[in-house]
N, CA and C atoms as a LAMMPS dump frame, in Angstrom:
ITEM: TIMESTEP
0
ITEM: NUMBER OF ATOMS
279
ITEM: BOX BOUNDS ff ff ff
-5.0000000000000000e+02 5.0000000000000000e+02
-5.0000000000000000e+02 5.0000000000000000e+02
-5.0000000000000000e+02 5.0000000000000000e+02
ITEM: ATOMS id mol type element x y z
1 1 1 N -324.595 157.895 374.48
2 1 2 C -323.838 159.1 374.712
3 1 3 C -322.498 158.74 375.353
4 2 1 N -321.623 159.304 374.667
5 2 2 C -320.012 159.178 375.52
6 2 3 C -319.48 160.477 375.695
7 3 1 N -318.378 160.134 376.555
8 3 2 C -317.899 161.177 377.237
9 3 3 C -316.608 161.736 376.598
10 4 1 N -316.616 162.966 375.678
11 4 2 C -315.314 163.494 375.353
12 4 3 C -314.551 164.85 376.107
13 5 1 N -313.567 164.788 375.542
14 5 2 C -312.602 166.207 376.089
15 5 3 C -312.377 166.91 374.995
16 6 1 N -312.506 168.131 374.813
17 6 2 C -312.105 168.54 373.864
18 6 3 C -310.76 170.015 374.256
19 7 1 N -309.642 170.196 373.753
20 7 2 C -308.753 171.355 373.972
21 7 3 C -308.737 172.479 372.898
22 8 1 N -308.858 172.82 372.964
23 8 2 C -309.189 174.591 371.64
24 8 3 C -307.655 174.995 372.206
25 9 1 N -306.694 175.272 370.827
26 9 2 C -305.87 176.543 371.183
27 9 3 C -306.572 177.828 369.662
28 10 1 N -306.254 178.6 370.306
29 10 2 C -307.067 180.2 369.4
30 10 3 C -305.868 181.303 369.695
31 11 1 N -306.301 182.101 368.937
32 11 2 C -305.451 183.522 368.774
33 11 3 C -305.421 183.873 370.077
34 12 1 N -304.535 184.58 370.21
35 12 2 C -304.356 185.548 371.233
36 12 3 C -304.709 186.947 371.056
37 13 1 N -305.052 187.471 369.932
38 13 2 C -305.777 188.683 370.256
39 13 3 C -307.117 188.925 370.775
40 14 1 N -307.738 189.87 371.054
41 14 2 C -309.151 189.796 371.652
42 14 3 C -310.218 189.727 371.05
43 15 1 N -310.274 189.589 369.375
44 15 2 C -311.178 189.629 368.656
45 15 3 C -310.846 187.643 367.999
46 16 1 N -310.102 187.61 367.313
47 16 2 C -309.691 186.094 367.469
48 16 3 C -310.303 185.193 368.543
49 17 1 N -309.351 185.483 370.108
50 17 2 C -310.42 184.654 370.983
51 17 3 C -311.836 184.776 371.11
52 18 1 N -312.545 185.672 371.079
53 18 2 C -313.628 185.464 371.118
54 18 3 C -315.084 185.312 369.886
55 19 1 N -314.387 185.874 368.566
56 19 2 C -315.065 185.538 367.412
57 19 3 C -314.754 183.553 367.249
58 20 1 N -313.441 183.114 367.737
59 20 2 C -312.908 181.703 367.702
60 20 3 C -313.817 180.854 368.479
61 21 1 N -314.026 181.033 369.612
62 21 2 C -314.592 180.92 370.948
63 21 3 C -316.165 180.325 370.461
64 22 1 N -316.413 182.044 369.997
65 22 2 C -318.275 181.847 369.538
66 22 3 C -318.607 180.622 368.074
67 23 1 N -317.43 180.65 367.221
68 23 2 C -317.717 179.494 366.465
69 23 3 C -317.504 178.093 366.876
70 24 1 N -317.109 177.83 368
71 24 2 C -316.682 176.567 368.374
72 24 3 C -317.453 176.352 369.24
73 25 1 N -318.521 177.112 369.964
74 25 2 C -319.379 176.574 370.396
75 25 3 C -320.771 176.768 369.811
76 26 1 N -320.845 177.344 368.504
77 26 2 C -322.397 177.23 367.826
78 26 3 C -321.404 175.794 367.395
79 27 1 N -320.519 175.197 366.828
80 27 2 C -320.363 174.106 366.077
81 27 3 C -320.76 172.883 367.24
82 28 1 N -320.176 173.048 368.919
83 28 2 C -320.748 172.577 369.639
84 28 3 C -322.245 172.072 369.639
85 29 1 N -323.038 173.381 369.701
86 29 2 C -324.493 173.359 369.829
87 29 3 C -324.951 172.546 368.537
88 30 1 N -324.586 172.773 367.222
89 30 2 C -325.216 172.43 365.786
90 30 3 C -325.023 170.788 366.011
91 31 1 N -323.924 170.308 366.655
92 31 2 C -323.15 168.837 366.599
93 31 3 C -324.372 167.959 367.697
94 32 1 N -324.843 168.828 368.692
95 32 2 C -325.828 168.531 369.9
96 32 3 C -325.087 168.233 371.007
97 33 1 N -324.102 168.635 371.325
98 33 2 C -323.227 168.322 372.431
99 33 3 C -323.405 169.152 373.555
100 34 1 N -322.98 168.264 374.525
101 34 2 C -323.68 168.735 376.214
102 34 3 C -322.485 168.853 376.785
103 35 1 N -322.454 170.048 376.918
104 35 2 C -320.774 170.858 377.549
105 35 3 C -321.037 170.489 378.784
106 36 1 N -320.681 169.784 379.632
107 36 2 C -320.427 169.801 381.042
108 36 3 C -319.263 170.405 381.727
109 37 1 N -318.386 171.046 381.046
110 37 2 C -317.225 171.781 381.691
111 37 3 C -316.971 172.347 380.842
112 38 1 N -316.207 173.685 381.377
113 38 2 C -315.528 174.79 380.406
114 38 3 C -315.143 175.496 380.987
115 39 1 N -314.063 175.416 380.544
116 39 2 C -312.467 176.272 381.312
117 39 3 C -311.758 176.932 380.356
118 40 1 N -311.153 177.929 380.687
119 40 2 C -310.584 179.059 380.125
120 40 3 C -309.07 178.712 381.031
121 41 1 N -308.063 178.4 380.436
122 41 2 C -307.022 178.191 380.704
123 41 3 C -306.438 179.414 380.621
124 42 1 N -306.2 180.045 380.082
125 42 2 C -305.419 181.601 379.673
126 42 3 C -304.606 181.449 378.795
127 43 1 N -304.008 182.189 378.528
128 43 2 C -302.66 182.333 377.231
129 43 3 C -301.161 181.538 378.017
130 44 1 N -301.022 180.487 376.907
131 44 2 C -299.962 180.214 377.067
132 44 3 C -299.067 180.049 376.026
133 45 1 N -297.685 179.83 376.582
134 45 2 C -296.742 179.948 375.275
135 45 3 C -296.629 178.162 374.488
136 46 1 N -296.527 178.883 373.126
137 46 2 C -296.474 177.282 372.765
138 46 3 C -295.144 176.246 372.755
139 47 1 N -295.572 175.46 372.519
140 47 2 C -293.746 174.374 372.515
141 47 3 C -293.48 174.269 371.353
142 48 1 N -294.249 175.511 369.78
143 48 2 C -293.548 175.058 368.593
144 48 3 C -294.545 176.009 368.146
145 49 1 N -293.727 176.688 367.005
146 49 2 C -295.315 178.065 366.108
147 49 3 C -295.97 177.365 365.666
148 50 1 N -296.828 177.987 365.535
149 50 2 C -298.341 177.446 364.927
150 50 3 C -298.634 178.845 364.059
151 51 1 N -298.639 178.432 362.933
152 51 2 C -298.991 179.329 361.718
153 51 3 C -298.159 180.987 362.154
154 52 1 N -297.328 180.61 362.535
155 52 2 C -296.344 181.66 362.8
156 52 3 C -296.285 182.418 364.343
157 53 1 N -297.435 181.825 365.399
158 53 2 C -297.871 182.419 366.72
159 53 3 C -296.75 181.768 367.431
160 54 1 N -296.5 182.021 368.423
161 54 2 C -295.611 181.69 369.711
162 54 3 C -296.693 181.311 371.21
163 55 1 N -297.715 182.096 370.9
164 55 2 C -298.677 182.068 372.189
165 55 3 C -299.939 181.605 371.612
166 56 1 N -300.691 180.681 372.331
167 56 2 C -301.891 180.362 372.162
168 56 3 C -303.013 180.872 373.088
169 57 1 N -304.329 181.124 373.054
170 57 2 C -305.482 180.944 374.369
171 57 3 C -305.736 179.789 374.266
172 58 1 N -305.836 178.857 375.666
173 58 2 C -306.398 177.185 375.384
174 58 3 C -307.561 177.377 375.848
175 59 1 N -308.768 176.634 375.271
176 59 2 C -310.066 176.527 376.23
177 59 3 C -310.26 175.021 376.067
178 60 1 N -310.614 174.275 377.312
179 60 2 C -310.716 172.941 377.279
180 60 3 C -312.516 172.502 378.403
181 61 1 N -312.844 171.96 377.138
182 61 2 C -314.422 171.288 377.705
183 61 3 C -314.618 169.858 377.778
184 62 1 N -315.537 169.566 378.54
185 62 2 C -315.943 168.348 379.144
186 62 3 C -317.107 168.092 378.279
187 63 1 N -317.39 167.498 377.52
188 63 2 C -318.744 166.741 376.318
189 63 3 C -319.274 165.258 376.413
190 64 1 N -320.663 165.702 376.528
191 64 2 C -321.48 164.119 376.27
192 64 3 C -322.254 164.571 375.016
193 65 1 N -321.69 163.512 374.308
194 65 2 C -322.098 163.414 372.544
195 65 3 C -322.388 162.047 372.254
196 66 1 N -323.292 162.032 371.043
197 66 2 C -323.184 160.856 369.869
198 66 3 C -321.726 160.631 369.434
199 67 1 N -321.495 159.071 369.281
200 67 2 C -319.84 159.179 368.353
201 67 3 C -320.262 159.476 366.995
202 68 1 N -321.57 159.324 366.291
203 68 2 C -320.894 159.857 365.024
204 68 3 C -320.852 161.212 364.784
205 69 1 N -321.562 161.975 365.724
206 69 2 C -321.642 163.454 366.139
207 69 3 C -320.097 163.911 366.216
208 70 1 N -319.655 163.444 367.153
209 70 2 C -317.778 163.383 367.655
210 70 3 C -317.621 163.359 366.681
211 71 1 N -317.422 162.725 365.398
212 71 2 C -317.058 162.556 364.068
213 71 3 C -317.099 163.688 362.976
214 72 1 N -318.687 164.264 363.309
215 72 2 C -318.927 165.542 362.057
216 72 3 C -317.804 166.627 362.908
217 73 1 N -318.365 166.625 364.45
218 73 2 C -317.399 167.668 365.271
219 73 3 C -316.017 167.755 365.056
220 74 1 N -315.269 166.527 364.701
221 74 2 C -314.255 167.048 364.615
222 74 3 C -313.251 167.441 363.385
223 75 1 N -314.693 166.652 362.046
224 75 2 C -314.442 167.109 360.645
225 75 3 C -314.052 168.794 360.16
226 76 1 N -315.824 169.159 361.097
227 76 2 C -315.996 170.77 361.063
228 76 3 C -314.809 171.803 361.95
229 77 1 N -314.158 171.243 362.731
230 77 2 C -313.098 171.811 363.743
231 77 3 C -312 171.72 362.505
232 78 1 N -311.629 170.623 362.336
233 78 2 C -310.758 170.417 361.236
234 78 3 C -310.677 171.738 359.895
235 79 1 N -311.748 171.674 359.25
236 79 2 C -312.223 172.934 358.423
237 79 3 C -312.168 174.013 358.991
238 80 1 N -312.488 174.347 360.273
239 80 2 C -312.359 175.871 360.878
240 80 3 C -311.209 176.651 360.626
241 81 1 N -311.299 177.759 360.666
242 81 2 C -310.48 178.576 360.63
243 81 3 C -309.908 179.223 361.735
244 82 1 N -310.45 178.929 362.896
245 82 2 C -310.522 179.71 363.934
246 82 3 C -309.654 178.848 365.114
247 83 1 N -309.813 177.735 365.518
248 83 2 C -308.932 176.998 366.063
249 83 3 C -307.447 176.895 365.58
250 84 1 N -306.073 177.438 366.214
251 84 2 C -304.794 176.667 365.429
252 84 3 C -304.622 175.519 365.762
253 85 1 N -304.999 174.839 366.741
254 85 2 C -305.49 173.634 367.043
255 85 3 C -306.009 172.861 368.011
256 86 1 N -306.699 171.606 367.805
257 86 2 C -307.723 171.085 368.728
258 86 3 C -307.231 169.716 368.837
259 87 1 N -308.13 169.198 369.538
260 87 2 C -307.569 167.792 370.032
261 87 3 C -308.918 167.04 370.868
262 88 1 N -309.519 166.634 370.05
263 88 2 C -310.903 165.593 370.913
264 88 3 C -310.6 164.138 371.018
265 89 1 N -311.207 163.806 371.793
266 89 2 C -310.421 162.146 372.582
267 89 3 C -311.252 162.006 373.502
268 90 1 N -311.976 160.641 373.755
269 90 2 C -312.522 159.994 374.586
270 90 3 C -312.374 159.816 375.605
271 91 1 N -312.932 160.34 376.068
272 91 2 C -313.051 159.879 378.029
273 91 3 C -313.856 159.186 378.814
274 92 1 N -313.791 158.222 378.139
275 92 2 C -314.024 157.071 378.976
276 92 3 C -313.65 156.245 379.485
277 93 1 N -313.663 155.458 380.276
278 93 2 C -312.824 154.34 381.099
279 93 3 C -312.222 153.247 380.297
């Protein structure tokens, strides 16, 4: 098991964040990953549009996973629709 980070940016409306939200963590659960942190950053503005948005919601978690798990996880994030974008990376020493 290793230790990842993962950053979610999502819509800013209230159905977006949280229909976004709930698929990224059944993809969590399906992948077998052990959320040890989860933070809700709030809406912030971005440094460049993203599919035409100006503002993102970030949510950023703390994960102990399989790497080839990390792998399907970040195939299926990739395919989502719901993230404008993510960013998983190793945290380990």
């Amino acid at each position: 098991m290793r230790k990842y980070e993962l950053t979610i940016i999502l819509g800013t409306e209230e159905d977006e964040t949280s229909t976004g939200k709930r698929q990224v963590e059944a993809l969590l659960q399906k992948t077998e990953a052990k959320v040890k942190k989860n933070d809700d950053l709030s809406v912030r503005e971005l440094a460049y549009p993203i599919k035409k948005r100006y503002k993102g919601h970030y949510y950023y978690y703390e994960l102990e996973m399989d790497p080839a798990k990390a792998l399907e996880l970040e195939e299926q994030l990739r395919l989502s629709d719901s993230p404008l974008k993510h960013l998983l990376i190793n945290a380990e020493d």
